[in-house]
N, C-alpha and C positions, 0 to 999 in steps of 0.2 A: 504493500500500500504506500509506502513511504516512494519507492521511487515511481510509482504511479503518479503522485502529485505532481512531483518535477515533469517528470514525461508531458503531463498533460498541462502545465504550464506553458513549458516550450512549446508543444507542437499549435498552442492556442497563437503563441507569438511569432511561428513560423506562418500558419496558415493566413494568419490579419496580414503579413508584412508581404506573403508571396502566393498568395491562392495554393492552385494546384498547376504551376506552370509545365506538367509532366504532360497534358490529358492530350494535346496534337501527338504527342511522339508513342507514348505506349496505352493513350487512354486511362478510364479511368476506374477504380476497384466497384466501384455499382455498374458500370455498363458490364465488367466480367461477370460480376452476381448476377446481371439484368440476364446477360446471353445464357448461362447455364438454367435460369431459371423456364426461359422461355423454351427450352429444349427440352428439359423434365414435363413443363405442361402440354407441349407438344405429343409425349408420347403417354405421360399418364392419366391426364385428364380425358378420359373417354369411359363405354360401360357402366359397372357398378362400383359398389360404394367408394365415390367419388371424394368422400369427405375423407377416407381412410388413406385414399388414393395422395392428397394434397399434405394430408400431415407428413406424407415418406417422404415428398417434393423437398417441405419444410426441411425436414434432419437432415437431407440430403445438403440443401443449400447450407446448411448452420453448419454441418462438416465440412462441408469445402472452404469455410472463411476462417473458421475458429482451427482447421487444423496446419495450414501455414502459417497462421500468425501467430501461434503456440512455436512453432518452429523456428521463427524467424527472432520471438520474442527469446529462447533460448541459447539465440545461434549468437545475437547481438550483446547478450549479458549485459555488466552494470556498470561496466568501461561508461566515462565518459563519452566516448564516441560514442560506444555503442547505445547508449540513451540518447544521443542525439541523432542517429541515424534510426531508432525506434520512433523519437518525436517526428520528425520527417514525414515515417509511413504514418503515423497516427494523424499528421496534418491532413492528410487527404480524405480521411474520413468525416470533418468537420467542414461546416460551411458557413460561416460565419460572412466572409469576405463576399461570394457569389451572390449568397443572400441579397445582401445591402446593394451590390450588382444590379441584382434583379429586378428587384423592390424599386430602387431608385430610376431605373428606366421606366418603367411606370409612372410615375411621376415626369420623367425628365418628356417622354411621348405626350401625355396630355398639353403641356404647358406649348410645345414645340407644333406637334402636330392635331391636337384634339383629338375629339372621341375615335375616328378611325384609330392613330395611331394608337394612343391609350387601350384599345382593345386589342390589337394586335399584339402590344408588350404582355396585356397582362394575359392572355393567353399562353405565354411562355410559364409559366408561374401557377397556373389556377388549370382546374378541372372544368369548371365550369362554363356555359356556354360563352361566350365573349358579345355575340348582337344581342343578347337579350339585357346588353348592361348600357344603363345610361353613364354618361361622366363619372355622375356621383355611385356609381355600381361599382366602375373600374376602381376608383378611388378607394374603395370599402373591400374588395375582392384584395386589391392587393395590401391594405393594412392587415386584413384578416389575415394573409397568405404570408405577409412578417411574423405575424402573432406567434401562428402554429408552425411556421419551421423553424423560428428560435428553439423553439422546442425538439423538435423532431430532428433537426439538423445540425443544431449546435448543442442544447444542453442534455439532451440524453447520449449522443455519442461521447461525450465528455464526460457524463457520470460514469457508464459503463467503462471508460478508457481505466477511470479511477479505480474501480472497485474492481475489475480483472484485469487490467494492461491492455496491452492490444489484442488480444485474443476475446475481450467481451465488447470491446467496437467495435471489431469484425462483425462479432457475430451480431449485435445491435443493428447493425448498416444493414446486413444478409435480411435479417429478419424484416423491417423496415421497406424496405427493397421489394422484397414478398408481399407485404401489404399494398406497399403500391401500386404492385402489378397484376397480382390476383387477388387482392381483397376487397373484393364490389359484389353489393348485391344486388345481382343481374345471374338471368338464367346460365350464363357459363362459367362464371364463378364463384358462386351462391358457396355451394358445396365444396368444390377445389379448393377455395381461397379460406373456407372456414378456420380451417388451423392455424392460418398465416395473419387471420383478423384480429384472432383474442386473441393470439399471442403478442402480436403488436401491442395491441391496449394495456395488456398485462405488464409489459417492458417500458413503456411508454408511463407508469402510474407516478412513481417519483418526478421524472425529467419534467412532466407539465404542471405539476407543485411546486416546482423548484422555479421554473422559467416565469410563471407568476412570481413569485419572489423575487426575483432578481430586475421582475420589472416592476414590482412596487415597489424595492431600494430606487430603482434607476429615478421613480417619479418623486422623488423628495419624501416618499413615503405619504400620499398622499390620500384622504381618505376616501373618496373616491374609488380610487382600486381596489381596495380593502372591503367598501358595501360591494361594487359590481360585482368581485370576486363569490366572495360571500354569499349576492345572493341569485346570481345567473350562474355562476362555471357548472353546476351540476344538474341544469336545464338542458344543458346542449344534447343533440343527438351523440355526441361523439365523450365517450368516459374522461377524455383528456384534454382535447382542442379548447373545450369552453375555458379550460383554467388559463391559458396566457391571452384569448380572446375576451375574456371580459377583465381581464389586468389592461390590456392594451386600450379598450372600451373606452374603461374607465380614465385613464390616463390622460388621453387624447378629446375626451368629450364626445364624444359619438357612441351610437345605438347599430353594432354592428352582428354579421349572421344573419337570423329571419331567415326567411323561402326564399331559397336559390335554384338554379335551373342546372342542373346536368343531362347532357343528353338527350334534352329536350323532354324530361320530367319533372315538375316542380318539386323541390324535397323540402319539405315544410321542418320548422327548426325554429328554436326556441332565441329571443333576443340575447345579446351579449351588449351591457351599458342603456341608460337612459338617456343619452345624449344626443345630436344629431343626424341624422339621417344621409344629410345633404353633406357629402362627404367634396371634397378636392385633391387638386395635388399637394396643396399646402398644408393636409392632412398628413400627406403619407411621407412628407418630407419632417413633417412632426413627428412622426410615429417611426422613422430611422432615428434621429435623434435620440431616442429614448432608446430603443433598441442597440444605438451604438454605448450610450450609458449605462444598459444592461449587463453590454458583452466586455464592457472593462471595470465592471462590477465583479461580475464573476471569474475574471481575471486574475483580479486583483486577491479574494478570497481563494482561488488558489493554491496561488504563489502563496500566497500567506501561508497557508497549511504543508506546502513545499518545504518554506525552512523552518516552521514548526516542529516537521517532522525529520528533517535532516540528520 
């Protein structure tokens, strides 16, 4: 645990300073988890019990992540290098940087190009339909869309990096990964994807308690987040999303979530905040802000615990 904190210090401070500048030349460790997974659904998902069928998929991918980076994490040992050539690979499992990337194209398209553009960005970013969103939709899809991969992206790969090394952010990512891609309830994934769904949620329960946290420090502590949190995050359809979407709600002053369209079905869902509706870009340039105070929040706490435990 001790050299976990450091590892996961540095690789927080590699990833903010240098993304993942690897991903043109050898790509990147979720598109390898993406391609094996989609090659197991390929052959497994068919016939009967489908659900039994998906949870093998499951082990299968969590073996393939967690048993190289078991490997890798022994091969490198507790050399100073070799912690920082571990921080390295742990950097690419974190997205902290891309995020803000992402996010802020959203914002930087509305302002530049309007709602065309602004739908097109946030279509990089969100699920959800993209024409069915006015300004204030795009605006609000991609705060949301900060909200829940602070969480999903940066603070539970970082808890997991903590509490097992590289070997439990492997397999957090793999897992993750799986949710993304086969955890939908729709007729070809219902069943397939079931293992990959609650296990997600189940791995995800700390990280999006935490990620509220770290953004009601970021918001001066501000009571607001603390009611929204309190009395929305466990309305949401989702066990987890609602806890850093109504910390960010709240924060920010806006009433976000409500019935969204994917795929051209309405999926009805519980408010996140009292605030505003009529969202901007000058919302989500807000709602980086805080988010970047989040992520040097939890930075900070860390390293702290880094030479605490040293």
């Amino acid at each position: 645990m001790t050299t976990h904190f450091l590892i996961a210090a540095l690789a927080l401070l590699i990833e903010a300073a240098a993304g993942y500048p690897l991903y043109s030349l050898i790509g990147h460790p979720v598109t390898w988890m993406g391609g094996l997974l989609s090659a197991l659904e390929a052959r497994l998902n068919r016939g009967a019990h489908r659900r039994l069928r998906g949870a093998v998929a499951l082990l299968v991918l969590l073996a393939a992540a967690i048993l190289p980076a078991r490997a890798l994490q022994d091969l490198l040992g507790d050399a100073w290098l070799g912690r920082l050539a571990l921080a390295a690979l742990a950097s690419s499992l974190l997205a902290q940087r891309s995020l803000y990337t992402h996010v802020k194209a959203v914002a930087d398209a509305l302002d530049a190009q309007g709602l065309d553009g602004g739908r097109r960005a946030v279509a990089m970013i969100v699920g959800r339909d993209p024409d069915t969103l006015d300004e204030a939709g795009v605006a609000r899809a991609a705060i949301e869309s900060l909200a829940e991969n602070f969480s999903d992206g940066v603070v539970a790969p970082l808890f997991w990096l903590v509490v097992a090394g590289l070997p439990g952010a492997a397999a957090y990512k793999a897992a993750n990964t799986a949710d993304s891609m086969i955890g939908h309830r729709n007729a070809r994934y219902e069943q397939f994807g079931y293992a990959a769904a609650r296990f997600d949620d189940l791995i995800n329960l700390p990280a999006s308690r935490l990620a509220a946290l770290w953004l009601y420090a970021a918001s001066g502590f501000d009571a607001r987040v603390w009611v929204a949190v309190r009395r929305d995050a466990r309305a949401h359809r989702s066990p987890n999303a609602g806890w850093p979407e109504a910390a960010m709600a709240g924060a920010v002053g806006l009433k976000l979530a409500g019935p969204r369209v994917y795929g051209g079905v309405t999926v009805s869902d519980a408010f996140m905040g009292d605030g505003r509706r009529e969202a901007t870009s000058a919302d989500i340039r807000a709602g980086l802000r805080l988010y970047a105070r989040a992520c040097a929040i939890q930075f900070a706490v860390v390293a702290a615990l880094a030479l605490l435990t040293a």
